[in-house]
mmCIF file of the C-alpha atoms, coordinates in Angstrom:
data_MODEL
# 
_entry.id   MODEL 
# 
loop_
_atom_site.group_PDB 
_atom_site.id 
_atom_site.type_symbol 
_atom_site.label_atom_id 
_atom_site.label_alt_id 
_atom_site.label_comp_id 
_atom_site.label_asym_id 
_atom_site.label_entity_id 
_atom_site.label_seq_id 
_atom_site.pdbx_PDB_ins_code 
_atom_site.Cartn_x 
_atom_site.Cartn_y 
_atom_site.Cartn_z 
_atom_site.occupancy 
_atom_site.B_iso_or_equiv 
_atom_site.pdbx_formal_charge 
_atom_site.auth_seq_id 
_atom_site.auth_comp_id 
_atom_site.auth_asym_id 
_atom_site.auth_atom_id 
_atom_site.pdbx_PDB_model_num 
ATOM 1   C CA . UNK A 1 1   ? -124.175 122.309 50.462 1.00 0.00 ? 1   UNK A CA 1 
ATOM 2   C CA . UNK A 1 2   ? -126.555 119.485 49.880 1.00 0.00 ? 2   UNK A CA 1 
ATOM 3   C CA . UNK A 1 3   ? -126.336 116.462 52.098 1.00 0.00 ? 3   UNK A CA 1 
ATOM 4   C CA . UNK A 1 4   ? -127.870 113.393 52.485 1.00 0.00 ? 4   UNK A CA 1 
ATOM 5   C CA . UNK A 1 5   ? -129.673 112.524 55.874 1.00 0.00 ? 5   UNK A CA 1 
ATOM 6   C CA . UNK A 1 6   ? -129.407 108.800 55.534 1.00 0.00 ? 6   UNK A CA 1 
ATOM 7   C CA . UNK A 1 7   ? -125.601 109.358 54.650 1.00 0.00 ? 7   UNK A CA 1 
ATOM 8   C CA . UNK A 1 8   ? -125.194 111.173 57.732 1.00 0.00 ? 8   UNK A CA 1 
ATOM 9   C CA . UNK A 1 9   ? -127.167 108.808 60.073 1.00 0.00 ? 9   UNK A CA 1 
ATOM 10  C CA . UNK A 1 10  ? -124.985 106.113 59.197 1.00 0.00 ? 10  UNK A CA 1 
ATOM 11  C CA . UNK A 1 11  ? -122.000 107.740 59.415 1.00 0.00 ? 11  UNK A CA 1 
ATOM 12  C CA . UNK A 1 12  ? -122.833 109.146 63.244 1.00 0.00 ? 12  UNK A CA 1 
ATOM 13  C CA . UNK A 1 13  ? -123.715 105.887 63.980 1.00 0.00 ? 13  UNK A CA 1 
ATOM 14  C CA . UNK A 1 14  ? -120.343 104.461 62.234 1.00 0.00 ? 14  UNK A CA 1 
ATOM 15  C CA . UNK A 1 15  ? -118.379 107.151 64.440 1.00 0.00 ? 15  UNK A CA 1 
ATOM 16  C CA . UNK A 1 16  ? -120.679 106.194 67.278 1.00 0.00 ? 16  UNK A CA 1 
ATOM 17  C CA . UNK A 1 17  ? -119.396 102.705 67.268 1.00 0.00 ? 17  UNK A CA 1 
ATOM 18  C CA . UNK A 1 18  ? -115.714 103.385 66.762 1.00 0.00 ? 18  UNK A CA 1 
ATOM 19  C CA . UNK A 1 19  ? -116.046 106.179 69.425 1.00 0.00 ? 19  UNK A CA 1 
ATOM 20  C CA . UNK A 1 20  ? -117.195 103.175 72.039 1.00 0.00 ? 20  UNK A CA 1 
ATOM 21  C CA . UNK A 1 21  ? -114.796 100.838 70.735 1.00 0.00 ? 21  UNK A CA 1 
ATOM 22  C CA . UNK A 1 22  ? -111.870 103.017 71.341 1.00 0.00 ? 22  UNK A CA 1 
ATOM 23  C CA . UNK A 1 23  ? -110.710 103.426 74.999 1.00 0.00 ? 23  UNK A CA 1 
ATOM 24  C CA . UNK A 1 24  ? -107.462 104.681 76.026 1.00 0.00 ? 24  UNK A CA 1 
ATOM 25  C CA . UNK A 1 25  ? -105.058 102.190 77.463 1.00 0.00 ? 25  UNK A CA 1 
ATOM 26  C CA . UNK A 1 26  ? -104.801 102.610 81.245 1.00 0.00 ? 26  UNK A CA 1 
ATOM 27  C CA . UNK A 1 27  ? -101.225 102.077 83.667 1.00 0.00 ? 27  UNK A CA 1 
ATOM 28  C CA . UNK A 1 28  ? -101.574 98.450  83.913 1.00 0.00 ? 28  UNK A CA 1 
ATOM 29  C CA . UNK A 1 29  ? -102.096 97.866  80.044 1.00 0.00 ? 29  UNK A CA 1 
ATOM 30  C CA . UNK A 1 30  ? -98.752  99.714  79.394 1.00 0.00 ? 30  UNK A CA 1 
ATOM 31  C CA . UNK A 1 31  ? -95.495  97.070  79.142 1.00 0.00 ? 31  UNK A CA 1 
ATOM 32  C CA . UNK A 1 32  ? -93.622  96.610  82.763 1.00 0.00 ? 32  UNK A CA 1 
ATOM 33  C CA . UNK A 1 33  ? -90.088  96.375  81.030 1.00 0.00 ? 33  UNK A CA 1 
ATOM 34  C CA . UNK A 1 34  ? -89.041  99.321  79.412 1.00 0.00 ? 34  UNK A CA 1 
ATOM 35  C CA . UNK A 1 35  ? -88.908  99.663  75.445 1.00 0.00 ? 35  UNK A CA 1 
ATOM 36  C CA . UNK A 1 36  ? -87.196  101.103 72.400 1.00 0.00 ? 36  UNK A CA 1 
ATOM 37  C CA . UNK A 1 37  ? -88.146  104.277 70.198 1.00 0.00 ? 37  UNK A CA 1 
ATOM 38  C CA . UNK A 1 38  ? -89.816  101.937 67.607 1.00 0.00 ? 38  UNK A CA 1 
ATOM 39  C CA . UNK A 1 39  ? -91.711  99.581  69.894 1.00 0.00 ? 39  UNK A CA 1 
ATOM 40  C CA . UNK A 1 40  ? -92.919  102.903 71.726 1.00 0.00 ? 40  UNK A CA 1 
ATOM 41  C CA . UNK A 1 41  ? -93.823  104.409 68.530 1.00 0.00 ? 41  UNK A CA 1 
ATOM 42  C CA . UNK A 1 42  ? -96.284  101.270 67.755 1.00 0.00 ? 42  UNK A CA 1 
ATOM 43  C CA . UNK A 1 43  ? -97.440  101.053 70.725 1.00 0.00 ? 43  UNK A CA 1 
ATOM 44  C CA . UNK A 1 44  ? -98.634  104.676 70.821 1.00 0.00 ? 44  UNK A CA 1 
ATOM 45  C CA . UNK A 1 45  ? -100.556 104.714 67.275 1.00 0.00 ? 45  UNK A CA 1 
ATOM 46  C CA . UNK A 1 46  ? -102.016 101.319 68.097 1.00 0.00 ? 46  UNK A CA 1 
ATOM 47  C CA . UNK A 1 47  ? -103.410 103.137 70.967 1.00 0.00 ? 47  UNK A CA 1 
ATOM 48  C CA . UNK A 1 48  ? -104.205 106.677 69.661 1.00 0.00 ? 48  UNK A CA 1 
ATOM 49  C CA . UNK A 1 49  ? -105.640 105.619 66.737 1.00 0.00 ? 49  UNK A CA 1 
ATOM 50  C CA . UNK A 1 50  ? -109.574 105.798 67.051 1.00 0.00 ? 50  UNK A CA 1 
ATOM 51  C CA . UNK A 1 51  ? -110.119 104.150 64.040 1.00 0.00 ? 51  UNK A CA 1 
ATOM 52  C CA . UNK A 1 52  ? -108.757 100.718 62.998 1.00 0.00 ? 52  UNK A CA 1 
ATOM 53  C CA . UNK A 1 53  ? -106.573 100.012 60.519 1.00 0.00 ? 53  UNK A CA 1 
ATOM 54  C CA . UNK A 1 54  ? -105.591 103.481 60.195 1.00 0.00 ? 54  UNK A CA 1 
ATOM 55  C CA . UNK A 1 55  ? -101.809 103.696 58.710 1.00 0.00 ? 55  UNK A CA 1 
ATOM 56  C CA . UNK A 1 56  ? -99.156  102.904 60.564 1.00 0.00 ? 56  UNK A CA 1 
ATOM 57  C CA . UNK A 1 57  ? -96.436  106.182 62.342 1.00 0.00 ? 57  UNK A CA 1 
ATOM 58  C CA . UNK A 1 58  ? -99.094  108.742 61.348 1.00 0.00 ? 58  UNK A CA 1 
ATOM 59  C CA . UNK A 1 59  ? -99.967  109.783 65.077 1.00 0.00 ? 59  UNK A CA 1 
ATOM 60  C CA . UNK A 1 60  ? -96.964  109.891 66.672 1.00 0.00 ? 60  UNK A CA 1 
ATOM 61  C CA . UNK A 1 61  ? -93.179  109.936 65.166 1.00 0.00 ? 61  UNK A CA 1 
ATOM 62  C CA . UNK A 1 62  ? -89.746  109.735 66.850 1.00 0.00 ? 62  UNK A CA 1 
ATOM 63  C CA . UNK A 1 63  ? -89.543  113.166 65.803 1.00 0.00 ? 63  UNK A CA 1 
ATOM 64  C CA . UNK A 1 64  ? -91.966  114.512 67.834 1.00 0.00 ? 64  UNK A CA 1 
ATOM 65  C CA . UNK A 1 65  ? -91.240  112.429 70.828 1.00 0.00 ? 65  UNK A CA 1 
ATOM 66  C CA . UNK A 1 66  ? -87.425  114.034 70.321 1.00 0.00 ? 66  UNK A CA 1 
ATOM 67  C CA . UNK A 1 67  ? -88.821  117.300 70.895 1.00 0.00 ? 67  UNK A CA 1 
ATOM 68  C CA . UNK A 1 68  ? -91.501  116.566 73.538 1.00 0.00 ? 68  UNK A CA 1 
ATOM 69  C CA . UNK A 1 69  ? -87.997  115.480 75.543 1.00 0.00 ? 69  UNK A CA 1 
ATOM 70  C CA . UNK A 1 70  ? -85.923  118.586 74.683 1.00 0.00 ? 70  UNK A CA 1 
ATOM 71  C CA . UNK A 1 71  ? -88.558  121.027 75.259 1.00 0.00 ? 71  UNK A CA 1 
ATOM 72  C CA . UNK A 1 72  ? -89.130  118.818 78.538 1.00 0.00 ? 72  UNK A CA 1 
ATOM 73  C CA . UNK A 1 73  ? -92.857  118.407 78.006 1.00 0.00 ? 73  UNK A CA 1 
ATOM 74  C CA . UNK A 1 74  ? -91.490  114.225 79.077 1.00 0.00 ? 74  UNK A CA 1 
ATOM 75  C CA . UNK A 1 75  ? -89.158  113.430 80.817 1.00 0.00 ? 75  UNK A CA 1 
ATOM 76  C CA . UNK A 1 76  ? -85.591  112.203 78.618 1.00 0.00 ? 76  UNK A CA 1 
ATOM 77  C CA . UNK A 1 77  ? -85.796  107.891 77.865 1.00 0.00 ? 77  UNK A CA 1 
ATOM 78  C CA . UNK A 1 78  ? -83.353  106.001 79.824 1.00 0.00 ? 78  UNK A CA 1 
ATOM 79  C CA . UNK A 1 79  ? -80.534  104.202 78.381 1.00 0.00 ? 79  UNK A CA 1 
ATOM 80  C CA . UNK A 1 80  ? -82.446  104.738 75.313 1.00 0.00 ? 80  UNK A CA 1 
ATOM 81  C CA . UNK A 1 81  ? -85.535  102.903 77.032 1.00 0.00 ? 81  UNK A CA 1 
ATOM 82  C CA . UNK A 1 82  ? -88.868  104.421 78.021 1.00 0.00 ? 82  UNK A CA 1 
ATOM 83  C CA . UNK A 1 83  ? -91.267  103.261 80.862 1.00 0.00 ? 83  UNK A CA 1 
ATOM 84  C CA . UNK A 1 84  ? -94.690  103.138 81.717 1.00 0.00 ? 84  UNK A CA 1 
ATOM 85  C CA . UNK A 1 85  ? -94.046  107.091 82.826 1.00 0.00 ? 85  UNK A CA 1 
ATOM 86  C CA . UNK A 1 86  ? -93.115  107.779 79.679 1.00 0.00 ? 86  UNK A CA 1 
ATOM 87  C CA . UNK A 1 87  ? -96.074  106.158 77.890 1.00 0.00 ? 87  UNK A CA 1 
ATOM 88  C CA . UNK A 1 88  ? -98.439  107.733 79.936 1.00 0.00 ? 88  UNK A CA 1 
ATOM 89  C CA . UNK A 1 89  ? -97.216  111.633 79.548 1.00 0.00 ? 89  UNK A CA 1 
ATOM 90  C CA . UNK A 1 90  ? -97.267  110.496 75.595 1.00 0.00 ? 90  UNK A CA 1 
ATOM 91  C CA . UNK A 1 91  ? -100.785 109.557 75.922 1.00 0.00 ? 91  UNK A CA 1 
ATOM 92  C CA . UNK A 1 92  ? -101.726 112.535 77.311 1.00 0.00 ? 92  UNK A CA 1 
ATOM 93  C CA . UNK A 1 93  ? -99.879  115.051 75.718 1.00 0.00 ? 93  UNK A CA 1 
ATOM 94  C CA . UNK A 1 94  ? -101.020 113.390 72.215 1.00 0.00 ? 94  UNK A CA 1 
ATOM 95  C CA . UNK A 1 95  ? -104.745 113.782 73.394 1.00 0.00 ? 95  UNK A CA 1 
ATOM 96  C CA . UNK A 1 96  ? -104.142 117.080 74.716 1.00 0.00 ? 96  UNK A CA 1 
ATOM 97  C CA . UNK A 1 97  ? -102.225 118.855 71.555 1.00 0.00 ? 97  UNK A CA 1 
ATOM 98  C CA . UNK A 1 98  ? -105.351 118.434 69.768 1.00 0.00 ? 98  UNK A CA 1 
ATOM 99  C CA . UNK A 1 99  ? -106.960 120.911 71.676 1.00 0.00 ? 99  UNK A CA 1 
ATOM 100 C CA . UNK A 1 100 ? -104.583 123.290 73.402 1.00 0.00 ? 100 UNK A CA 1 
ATOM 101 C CA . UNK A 1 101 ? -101.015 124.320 73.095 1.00 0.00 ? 101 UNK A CA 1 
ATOM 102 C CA . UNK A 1 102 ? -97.631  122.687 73.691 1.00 0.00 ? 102 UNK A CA 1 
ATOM 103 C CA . UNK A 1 103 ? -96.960  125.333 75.955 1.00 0.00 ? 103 UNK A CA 1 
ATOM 104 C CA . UNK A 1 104 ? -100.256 125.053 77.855 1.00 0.00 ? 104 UNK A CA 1 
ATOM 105 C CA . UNK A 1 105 ? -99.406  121.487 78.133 1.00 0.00 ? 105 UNK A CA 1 
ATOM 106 C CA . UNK A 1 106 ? -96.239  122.007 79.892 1.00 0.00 ? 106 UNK A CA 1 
ATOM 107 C CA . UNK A 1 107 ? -98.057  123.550 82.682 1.00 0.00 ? 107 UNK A CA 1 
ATOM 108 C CA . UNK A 1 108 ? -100.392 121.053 83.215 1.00 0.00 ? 108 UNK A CA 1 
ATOM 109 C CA . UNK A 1 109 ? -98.069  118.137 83.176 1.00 0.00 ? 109 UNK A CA 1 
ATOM 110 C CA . UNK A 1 110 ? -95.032  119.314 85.009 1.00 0.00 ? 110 UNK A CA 1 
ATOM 111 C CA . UNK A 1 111 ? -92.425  116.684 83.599 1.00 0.00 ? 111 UNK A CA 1 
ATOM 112 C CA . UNK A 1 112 ? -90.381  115.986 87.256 1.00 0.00 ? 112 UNK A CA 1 
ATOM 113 C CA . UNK A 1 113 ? -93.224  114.449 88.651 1.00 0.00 ? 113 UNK A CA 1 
ATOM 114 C CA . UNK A 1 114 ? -93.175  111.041 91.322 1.00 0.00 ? 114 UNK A CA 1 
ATOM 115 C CA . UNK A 1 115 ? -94.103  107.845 89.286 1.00 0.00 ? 115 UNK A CA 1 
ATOM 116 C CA . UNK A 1 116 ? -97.164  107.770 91.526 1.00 0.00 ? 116 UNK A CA 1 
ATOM 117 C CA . UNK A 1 117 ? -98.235  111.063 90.730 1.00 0.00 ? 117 UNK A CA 1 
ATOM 118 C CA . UNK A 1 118 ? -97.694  110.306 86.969 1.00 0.00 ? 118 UNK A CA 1 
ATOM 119 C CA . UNK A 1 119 ? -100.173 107.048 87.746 1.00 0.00 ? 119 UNK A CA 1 
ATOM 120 C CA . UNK A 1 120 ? -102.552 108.854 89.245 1.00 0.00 ? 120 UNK A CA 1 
ATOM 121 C CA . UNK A 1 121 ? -103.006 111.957 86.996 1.00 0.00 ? 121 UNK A CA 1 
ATOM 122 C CA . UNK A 1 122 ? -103.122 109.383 83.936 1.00 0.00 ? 122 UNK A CA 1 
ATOM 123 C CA . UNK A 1 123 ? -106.228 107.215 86.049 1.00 0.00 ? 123 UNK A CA 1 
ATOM 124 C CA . UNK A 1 124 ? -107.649 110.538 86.185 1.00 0.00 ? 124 UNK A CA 1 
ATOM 125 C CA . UNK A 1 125 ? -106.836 111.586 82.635 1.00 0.00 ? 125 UNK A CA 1 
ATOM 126 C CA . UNK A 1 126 ? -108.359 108.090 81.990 1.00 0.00 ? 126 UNK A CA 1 
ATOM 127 C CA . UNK A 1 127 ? -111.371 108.058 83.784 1.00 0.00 ? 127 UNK A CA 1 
ATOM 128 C CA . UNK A 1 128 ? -112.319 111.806 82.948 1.00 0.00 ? 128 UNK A CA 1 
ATOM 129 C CA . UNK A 1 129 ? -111.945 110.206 79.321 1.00 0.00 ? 129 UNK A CA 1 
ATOM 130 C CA . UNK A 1 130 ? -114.310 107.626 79.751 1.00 0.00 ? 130 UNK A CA 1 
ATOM 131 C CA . UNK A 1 131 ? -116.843 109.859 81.150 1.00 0.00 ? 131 UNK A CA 1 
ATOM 132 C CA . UNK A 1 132 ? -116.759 112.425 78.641 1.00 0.00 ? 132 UNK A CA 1 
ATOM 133 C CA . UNK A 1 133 ? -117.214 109.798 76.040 1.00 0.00 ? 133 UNK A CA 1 
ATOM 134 C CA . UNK A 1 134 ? -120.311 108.799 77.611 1.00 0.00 ? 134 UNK A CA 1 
ATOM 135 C CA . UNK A 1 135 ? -121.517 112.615 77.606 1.00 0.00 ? 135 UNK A CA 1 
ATOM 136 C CA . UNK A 1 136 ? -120.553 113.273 74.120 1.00 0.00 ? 136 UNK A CA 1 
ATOM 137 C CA . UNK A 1 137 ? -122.241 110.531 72.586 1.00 0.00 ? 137 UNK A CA 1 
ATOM 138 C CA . UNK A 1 138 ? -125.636 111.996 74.627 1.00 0.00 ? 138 UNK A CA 1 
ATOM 139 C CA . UNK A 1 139 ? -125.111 114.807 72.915 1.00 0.00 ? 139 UNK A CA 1 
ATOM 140 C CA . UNK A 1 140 ? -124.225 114.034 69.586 1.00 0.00 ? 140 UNK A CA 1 
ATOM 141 C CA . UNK A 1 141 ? -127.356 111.918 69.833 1.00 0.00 ? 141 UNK A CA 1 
ATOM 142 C CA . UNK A 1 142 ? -129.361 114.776 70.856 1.00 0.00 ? 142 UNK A CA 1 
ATOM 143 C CA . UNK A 1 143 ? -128.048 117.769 68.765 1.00 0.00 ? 143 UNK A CA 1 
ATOM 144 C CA . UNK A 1 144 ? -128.010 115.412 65.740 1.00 0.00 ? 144 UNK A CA 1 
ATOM 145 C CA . UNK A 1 145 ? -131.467 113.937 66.175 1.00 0.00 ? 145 UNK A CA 1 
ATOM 146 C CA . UNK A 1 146 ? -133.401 117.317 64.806 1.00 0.00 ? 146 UNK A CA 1 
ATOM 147 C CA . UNK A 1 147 ? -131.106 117.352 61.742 1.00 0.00 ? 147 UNK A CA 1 
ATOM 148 C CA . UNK A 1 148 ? -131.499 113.767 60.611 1.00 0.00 ? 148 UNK A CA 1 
ATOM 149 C CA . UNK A 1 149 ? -135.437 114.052 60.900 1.00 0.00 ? 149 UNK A CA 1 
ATOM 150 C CA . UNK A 1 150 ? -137.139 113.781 57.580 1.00 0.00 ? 150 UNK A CA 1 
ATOM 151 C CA . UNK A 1 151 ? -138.669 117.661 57.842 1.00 0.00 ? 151 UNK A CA 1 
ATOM 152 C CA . UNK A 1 152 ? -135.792 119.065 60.068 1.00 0.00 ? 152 UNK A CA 1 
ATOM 153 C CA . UNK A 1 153 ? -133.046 121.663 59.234 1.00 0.00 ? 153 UNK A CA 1 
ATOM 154 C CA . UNK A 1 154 ? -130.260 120.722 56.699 1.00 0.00 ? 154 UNK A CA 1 
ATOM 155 C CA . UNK A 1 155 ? -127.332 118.896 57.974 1.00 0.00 ? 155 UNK A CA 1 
ATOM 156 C CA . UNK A 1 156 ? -125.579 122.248 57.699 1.00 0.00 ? 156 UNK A CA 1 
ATOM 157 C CA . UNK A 1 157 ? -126.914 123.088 61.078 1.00 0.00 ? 157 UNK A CA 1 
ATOM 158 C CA . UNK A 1 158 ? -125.312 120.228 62.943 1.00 0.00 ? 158 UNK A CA 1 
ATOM 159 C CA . UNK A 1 159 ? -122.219 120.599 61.445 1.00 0.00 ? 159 UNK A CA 1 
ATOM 160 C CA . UNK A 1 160 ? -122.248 124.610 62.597 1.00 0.00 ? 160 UNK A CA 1 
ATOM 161 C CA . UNK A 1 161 ? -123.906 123.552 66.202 1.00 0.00 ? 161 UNK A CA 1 
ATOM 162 C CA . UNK A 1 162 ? -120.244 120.708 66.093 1.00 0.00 ? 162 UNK A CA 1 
ATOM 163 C CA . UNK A 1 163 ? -118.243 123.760 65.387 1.00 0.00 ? 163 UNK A CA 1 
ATOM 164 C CA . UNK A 1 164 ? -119.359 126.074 67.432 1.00 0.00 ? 164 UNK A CA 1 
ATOM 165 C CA . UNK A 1 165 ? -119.016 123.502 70.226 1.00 0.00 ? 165 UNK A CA 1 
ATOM 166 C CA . UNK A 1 166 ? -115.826 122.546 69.581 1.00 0.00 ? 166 UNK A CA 1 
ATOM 167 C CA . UNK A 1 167 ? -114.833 125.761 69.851 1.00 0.00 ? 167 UNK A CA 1 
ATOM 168 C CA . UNK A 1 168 ? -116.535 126.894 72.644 1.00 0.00 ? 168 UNK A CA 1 
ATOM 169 C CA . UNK A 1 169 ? -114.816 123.984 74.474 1.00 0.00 ? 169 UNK A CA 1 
ATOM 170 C CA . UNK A 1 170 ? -111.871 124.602 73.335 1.00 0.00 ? 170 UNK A CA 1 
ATOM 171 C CA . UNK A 1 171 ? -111.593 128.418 74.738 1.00 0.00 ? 171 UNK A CA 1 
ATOM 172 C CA . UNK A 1 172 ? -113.036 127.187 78.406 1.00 0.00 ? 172 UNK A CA 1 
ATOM 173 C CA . UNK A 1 173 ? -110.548 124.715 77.996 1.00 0.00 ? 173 UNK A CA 1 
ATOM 174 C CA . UNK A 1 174 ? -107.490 127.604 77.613 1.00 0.00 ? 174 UNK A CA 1 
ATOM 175 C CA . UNK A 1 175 ? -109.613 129.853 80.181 1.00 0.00 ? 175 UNK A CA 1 
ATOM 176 C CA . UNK A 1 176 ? -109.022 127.037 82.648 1.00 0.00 ? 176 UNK A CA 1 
ATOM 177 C CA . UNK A 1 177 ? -105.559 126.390 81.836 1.00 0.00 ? 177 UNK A CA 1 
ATOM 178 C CA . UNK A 1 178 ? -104.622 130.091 82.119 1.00 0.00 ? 178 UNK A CA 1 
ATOM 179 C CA . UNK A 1 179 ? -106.296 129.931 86.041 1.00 0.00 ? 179 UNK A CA 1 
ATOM 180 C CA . UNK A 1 180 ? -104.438 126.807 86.912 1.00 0.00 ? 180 UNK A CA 1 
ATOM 181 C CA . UNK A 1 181 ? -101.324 128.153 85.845 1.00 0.00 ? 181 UNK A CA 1 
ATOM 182 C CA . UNK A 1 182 ? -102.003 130.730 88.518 1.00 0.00 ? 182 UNK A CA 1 
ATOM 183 C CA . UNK A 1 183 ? -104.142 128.881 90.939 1.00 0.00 ? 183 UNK A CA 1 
ATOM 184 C CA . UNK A 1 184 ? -102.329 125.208 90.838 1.00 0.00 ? 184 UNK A CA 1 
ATOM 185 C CA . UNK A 1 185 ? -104.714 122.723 90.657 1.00 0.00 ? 185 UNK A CA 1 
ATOM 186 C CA . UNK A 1 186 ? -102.971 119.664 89.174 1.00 0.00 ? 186 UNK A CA 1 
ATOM 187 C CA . UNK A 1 187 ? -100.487 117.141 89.212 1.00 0.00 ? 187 UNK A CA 1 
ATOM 188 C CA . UNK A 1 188 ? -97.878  117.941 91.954 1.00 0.00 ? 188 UNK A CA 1 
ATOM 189 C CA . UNK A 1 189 ? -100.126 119.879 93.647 1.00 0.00 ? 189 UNK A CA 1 
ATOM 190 C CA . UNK A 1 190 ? -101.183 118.785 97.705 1.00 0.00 ? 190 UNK A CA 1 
# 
């Protein structure tokens, strides 16, 4: 596969700019007064979606949010409404599907959680967000840097070296989930 380095550069440095203009909304951005299915729907692709102008209800559908609440992965709307509580498992669990299972999920995020145990985990999920964007964007930087010289490997060997990353963070990330499930380290936990 033949690639061109200049092509590439630009397009890191496109996703390198999204990547910082994209932040996840934290408690006190979410709405005070609880909303409807399609207002929360909007509001959660307007906020998942890392890049703008991306098409509307292709994140997150009514759908899915049905069956986040009857597998009680979030806890059920009331009166049809759903609170900050709700918007802030959503956020999460859409983040975290990418990466590990529904199931897996469900253990981390026990759904009968205190409001301020919600709030805090999110500020964590937040914050631990904000960081790792920072980190990745070192080492994007860095692993990419080789590749995009004029005499280095082909682009082929970044896009292994992504893979292979992804995937290696992906199985510590299931490795850790299995030991909290048995060690309790999260939300609910004193």
């Amino acid at each position: 596969m033949q690639f061109d380095k200049q092509t590439v550069r630009q397009a890191l440095l496109t996703g390198e700019e999204a990547l910082f203009a994209y932040s996840l909304p934290t408690w006190e951005d979410f709405p005070t007064l609880p909303l409807y299915m399609d207002q929360v729907i909007y509001l959660l692709n307007g906020y998942l979606s890392l890049t703008p102008g991306r098409e509307e209800g292709t994140i997150v559908t009514p759908a899915m949010i049905n069956n986040y609440v009857k597998l009680k992965i979030i806890p059920p709307p009331v009166k049809k409404r759903y609170g900050r509580v709700h918007l802030a498992y959503l956020v999460m669990v859409c983040v975290l599907k990418q990466s590990i299972s529904i199931g897996d999920i469900k253990k981390l995020l026990p759904v009968a959680l205190p409001e301020e145990e919600v709030r805090a985990s999110y500020a964590a999920f937040v914050r631990a967000g904000m960081e790792v964007k920072a980190d990745f964007s070192r080492a994007m930087r860095q692993a990419a840097a080789p590749v995009l010289a004029a005499d280095g490997p082909p682009v082929t060997d970044l896009i292994f070296r992504t893979a292979v990353a992804a995937n290696l963070f992906r199985l510590t990330t299931q490795q850790m989930v299995i030991l909290s499930a048995s060690g309790r380290d999260g939300p609910g936990d004193k």
